[in-house]
N, C-alpha and C positions, 0 to 999 in steps of 0.2 A: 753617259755613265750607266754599269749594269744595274740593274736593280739585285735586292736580295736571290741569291742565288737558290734555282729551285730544284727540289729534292723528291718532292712528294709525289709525280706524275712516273710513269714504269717507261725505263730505259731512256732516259732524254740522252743527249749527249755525252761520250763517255769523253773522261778530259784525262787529255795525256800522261801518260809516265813513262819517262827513258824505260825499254827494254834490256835484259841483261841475259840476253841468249836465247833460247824456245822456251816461250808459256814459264818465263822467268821476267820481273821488272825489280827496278834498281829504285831506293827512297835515298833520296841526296840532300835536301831539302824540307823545309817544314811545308813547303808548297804541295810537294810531292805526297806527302803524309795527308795534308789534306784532301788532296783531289783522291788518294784512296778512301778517306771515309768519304767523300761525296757522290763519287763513283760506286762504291758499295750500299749507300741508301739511296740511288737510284736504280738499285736492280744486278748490280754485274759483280757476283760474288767471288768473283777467282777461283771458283772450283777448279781444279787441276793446274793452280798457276802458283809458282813462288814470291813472293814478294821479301826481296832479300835489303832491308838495312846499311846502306853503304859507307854508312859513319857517325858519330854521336851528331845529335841533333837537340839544341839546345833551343824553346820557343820564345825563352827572353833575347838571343842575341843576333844581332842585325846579320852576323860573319852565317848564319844559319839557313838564310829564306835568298829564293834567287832578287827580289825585291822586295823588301821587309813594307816599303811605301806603296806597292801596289794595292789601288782600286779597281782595276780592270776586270782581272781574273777573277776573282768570287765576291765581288761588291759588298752586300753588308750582310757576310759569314754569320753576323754572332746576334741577328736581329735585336738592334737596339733602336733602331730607326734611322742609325747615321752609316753613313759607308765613309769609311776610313781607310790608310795601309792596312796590308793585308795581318801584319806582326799586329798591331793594335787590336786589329779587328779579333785576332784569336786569341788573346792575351785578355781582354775586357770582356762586360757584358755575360753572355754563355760560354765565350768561349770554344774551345775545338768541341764539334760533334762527333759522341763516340762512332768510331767503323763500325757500321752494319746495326744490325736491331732498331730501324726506323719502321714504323708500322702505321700502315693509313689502314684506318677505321670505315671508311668508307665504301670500300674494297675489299675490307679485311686481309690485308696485303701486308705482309713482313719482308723485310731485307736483312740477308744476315752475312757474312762470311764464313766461304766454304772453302777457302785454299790455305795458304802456306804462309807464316809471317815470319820469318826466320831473323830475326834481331843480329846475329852472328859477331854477340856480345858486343854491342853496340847499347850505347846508353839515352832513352829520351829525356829529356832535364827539363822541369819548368812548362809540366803540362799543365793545361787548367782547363779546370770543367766546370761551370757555374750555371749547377739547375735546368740543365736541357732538358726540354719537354719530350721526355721518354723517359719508361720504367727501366731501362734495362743502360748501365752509366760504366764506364771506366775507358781504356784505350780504346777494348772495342766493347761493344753493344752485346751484342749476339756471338757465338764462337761456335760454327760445327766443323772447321779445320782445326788446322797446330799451329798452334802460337811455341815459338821457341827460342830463347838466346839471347834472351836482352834485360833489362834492369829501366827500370820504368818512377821516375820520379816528379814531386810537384802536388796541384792539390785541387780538389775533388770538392763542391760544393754541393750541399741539398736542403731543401724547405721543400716539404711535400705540398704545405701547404699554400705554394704558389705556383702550382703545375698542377695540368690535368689528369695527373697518375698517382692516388694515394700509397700504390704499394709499390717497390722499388727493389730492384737486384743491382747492388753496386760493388765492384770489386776493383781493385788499383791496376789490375791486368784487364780483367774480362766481366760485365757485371755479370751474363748468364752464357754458360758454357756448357755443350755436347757434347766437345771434342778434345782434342788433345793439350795440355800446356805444358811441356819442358824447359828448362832449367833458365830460368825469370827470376827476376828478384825485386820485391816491391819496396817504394819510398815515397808512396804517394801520399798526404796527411789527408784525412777528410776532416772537413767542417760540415757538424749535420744539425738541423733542426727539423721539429717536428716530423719526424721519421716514423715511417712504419716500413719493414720489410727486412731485407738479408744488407750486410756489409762484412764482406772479405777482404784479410789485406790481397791476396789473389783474384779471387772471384766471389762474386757476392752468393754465386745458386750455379752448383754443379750439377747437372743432370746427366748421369751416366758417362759421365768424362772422366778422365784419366789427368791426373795433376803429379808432377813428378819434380824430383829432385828441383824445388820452389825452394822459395823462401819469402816471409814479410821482418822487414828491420827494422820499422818504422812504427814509434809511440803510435797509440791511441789514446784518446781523450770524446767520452761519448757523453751528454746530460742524461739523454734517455734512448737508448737501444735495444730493438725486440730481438732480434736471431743477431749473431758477429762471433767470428773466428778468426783466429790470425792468419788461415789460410784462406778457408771459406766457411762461409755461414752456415748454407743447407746443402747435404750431401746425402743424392739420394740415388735411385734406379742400381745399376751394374754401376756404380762408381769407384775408381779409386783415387787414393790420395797415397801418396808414396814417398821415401827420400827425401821430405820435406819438412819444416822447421820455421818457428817463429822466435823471434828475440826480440819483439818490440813490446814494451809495455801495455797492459791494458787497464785504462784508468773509468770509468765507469760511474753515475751516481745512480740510476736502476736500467733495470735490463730484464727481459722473459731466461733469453737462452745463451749461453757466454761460453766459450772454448778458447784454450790457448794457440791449438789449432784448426777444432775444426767446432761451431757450435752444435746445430740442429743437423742429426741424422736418420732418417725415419722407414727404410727401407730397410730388408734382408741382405740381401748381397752388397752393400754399402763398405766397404771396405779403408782401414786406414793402416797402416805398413810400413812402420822402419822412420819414424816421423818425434820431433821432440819439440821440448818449450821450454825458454830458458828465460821469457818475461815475466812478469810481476803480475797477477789480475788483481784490480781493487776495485772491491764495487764498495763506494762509500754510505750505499743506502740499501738499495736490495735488489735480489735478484733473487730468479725463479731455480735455474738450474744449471753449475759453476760446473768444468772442471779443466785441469791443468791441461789435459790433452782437446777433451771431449765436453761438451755441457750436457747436452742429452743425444740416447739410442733408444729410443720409445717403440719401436719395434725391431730389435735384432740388430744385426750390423755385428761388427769384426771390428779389434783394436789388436794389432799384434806388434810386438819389438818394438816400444815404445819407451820413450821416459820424460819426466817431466823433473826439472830445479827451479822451477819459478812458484813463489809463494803466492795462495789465492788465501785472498784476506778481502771478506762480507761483513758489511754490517745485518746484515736481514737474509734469509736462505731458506728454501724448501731441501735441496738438497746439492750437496758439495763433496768435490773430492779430488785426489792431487792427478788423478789420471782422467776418469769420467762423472762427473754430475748424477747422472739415473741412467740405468743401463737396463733395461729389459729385451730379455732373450740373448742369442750371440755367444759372445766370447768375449772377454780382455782377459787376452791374455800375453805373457813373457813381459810383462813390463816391469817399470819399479819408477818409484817419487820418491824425490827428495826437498819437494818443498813443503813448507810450514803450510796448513791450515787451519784458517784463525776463523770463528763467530765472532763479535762481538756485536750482540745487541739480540732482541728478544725476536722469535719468530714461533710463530703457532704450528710449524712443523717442520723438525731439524733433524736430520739428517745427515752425517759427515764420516767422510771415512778416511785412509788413507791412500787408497787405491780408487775405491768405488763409492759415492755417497748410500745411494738410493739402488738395490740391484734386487732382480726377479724374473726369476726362469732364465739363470742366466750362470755363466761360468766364469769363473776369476780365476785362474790356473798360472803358475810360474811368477809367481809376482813379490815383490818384497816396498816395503817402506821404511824408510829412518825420517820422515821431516815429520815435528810436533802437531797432534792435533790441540788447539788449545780453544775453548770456548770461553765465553762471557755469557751467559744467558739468563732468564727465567726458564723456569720449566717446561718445556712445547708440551702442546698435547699430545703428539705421536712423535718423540726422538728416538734415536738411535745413533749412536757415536763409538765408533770402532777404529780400531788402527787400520785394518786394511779395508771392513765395509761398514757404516752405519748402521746397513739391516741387510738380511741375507733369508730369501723367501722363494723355498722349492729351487734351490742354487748349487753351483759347487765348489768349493775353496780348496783347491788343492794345491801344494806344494807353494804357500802363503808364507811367508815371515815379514811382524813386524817389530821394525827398531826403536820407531820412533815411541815417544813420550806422549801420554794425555795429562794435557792441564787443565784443570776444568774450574769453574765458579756457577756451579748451577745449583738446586735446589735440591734435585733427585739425581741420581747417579745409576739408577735401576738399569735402564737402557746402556749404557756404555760397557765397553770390553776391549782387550788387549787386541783382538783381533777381529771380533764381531759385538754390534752396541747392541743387536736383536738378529735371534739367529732363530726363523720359524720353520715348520713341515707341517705340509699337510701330505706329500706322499714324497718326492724326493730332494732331500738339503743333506748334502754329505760336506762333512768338514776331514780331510784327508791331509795329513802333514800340515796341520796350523800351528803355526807356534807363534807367541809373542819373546820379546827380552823380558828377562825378568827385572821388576821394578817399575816398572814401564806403567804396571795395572794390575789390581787385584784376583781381576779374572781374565779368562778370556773372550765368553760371553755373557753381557749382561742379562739379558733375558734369555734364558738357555731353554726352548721349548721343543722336546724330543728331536735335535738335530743329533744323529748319528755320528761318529767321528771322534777323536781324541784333541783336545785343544792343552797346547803343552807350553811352558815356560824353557827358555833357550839361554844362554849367554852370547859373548860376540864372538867365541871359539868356534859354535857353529857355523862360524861364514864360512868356514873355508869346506864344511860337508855340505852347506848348501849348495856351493859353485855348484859341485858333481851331480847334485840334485835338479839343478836348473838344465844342465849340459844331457840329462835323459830324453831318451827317447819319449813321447808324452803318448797315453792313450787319454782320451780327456775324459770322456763320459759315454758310456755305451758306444753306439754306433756313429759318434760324433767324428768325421774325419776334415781335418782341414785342407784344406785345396794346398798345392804342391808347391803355386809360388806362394803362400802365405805360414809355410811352415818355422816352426819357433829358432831364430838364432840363436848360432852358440855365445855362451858367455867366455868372461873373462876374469882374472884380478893382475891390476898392474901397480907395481909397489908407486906410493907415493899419489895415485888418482884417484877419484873418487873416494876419498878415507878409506880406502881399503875393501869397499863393498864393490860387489862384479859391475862391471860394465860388459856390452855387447863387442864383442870382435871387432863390429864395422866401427866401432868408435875410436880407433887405431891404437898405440902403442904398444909394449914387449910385454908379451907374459911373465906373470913371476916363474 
């Protein structure tokens, strides 16, 4: 009988997979799947090779594996101590090891995947991962190829605290990714305990990779999570995110950094594009920095043609908001929220907007809100509650509307405004075309300190001079020009959608 099947030694034997033409191979089997992650954390990354998906592959069903009972071929996969069928064997225990991202220490030697996974809308059902000893977890490990074309389902275990890797990249596609991922759709659930690190329903930690027309569909349920996004956690370097979209709930009781789709973004050129969120975030206890699209841009980064309908409802918040959490430097802009943003419960510094919570040195251009900001609080020591930003510091808000209502039960009400809850300058905060509804707030900005600009009360007759307004050609701010593919989409109004407020072109129906 084989013994546990060995991985960690450079190039052992590579184990077969049917061929499917030149520097192309065929996945028919769960066998076959596995002998690529076994093959790939032995060293042989298919650079320059396709590995093409030749039919759904289901890991619960026997109709699936060429021998569901083989012990021969990879003995005891899921190191438990027993070698069992090979279905068993990846099914219990740890479980399938992700492809590629195996790293001996030793050596200081990594194995990653460098080719082509082309799914060719093929479905994997009933994957399971349970706590492999590596930081980097999902189908595959490591990604500096393209993963593309497939829907990926099943579920995903973690306890950091019984593996030798406290900090962890996990994503229901890829946990940590360089490279390409195209049109994938995640349903994988995690079960996590004692966590520290990234979880995406895509990829846990995007490092200058390119993530496109995704999707995650699939509930979340976390006790305690530091970085998580419906797409991906941290998005950093040349990164983009694009065409992509989450609808799965995010339920939460604390958390650092929480997005609907992407959380933690910490670079310049960080890019997210044409991307929406249609789940729910409840963080039932507290959390650092929410928001419908985005949680944090702590230095710069790009949010353009975006929108959010899913309600982010805190009980505890530094700062919150229906598009970005805290936005310093960059841009958000063309977007618009329509979900409710709720406080309920006391935080020592509160921050909440409609668009933006938290923003500094940074620009909010084409954007509009109709969902309720409503708080419960005591009074923070540093609040700001705004319809489109909480606080607005050396910023610019141009061509701003908001619709939505503030409900408030706090003490002081000084900080709050129709469109901005604290609007400072120390040399440039221009407020340019802000308007709120009237009724909505008594003012526009509550702390109004030398911010230049006109803040104006609106009715809902202005939607239809806004459309024309959003549909401008935009100069944003000085010498600020936006790169070519990330220029502002046109809008729309199409009777009977979205109550009547514009939606983007790409989101289809007839013009009025």
């Amino acid at each position: 009988m084989k013994e546990n099947i060995e991985i960690n030694s450079i190039k052992n034997e590579e184990i077969e997979i049917a061929q499917d033409g030149e520097n192309k191979y065929k996945i028919q089997t769960v066998e076959d799947l596995i002998a690529l992650s076994v093959n790939t954390n032995r060293g042989y990354n298919y650079e320059g090779k396709t590995i093409n998906l030749a039919n759904d592959l289901d890991f619960s069903d026997d109709a699936c594996y060429k021998n569901p009972n083989d012990t021969e071929t990879f003995g005891d996969y899921n190191n438990d101590g027993i070698t069992e069928g090979i279905k068993k064997e990846v099914t219990t225990g740890s479980g399938f090891l992700p492809i590629g991202g195996k790293y001996i220490s030793e050596i200081n030697l990594r194995y990653d995947f460098k080719g082509i996974f082309d799914g060719n809308n093929y479905e994997i059902k009933n994957l399971y991962i349970d706590n492999p000893n590596t930081n980097n977890i999902g189908l595959l490990g490591i990604n500096y190829g393209e993963i593309r074309n497939m829907i990926v389902s099943g579920k995903i275990e973690v306890n950091t605290e019984e593996t030798d890797y406290s900090y962890k990249q996990v994503g229901g596609i890829v946990g940590y990714n360089y490279g390409n991922i195209k049109n994938v759709k995640n349903q994988v659930e995690f079960a996590i305990e004692n966590f520290e690190g990234y979880i995406g329903g895509i990829a846990g930690y995007n490092d200058g990779g390119i993530i496109e027309n995704s999707s995650n569909i699939q509930d979340m349920n976390f006790a305690n999570i530091i970085y998580f996004g419906g797409i991906c956690a941290y998005h950093v370097g040349e990164a983009e995110i694009k065409d992509c979209y989450n609808t799965g709930n995010i339920n939460i009781a604390t958390g650092s950094i929480i997005g609907g789709v992407v959380g933690n973004s910490n670079t310049i050129n960080a890019t997210i594009n044409r991307c929406y969120n249609t789940g729910n975030i409840n963080i039932t206890e507290e959390v650092g920095l929410v928001g419908g699209i985005k949680g944090n841009s702590g230095n710069s980064g790009i949010v353009v043609n975006c929108y959010n309908l899913g309600d982010v409802s805190v009980k505890k918040v530094t700062s919150a908001g229906g598009i970005v959490g805290y936005h310093k430097n960059g841009l958000v802009g063309n977007c618009y929220n329509r979900g409710n943003v709720t406080v309920n419960g006391d935080s020592s510094k509160l921050l909440v907007g409609g668009i933006v919570g938290d923003q500094s040195y940074c620009r909010v251009v084409n954007c509009y809100n109709t969902g309720e900001i409503n708080v419960t609080a005591a009074t923070p020591q540093s609040p700001g509650i705004g319809g489109i930003v909480g606080i607005d510091y050396w910023a610019l808000l141009k061509n701003v509307t908001n619709f939505g209502e503030l409900i408030l039960q706090i003490q002081s009400q000084i900080y709050v405004g129709g469109v901005a809850g604290t609007s400072y300058t120390s040399g440039v905060n221009v407020l340019e075309n802000a308007k709120y509804l009237e009724n909505t707030w008594t003012k526009g900005a509550g702390n109004r300190q030398d911010a230049s600009g006109v803040l104006e009360t609106c009715t809902l007759d202005y939607i239809s001079e806004m459309l024309d307004i959003l549909n401008e050609e935009q100069t944003i701010l000085g010498d600020y020009t936006l790169p070519e593919n990330l220029k502002f989409n046109k809008w729309k109004i199409v009777t009977g959608v979205n109550d009547g407020y514009p939606i983007f072109e790409w989101q289809g129906g007839t013009n009025e």
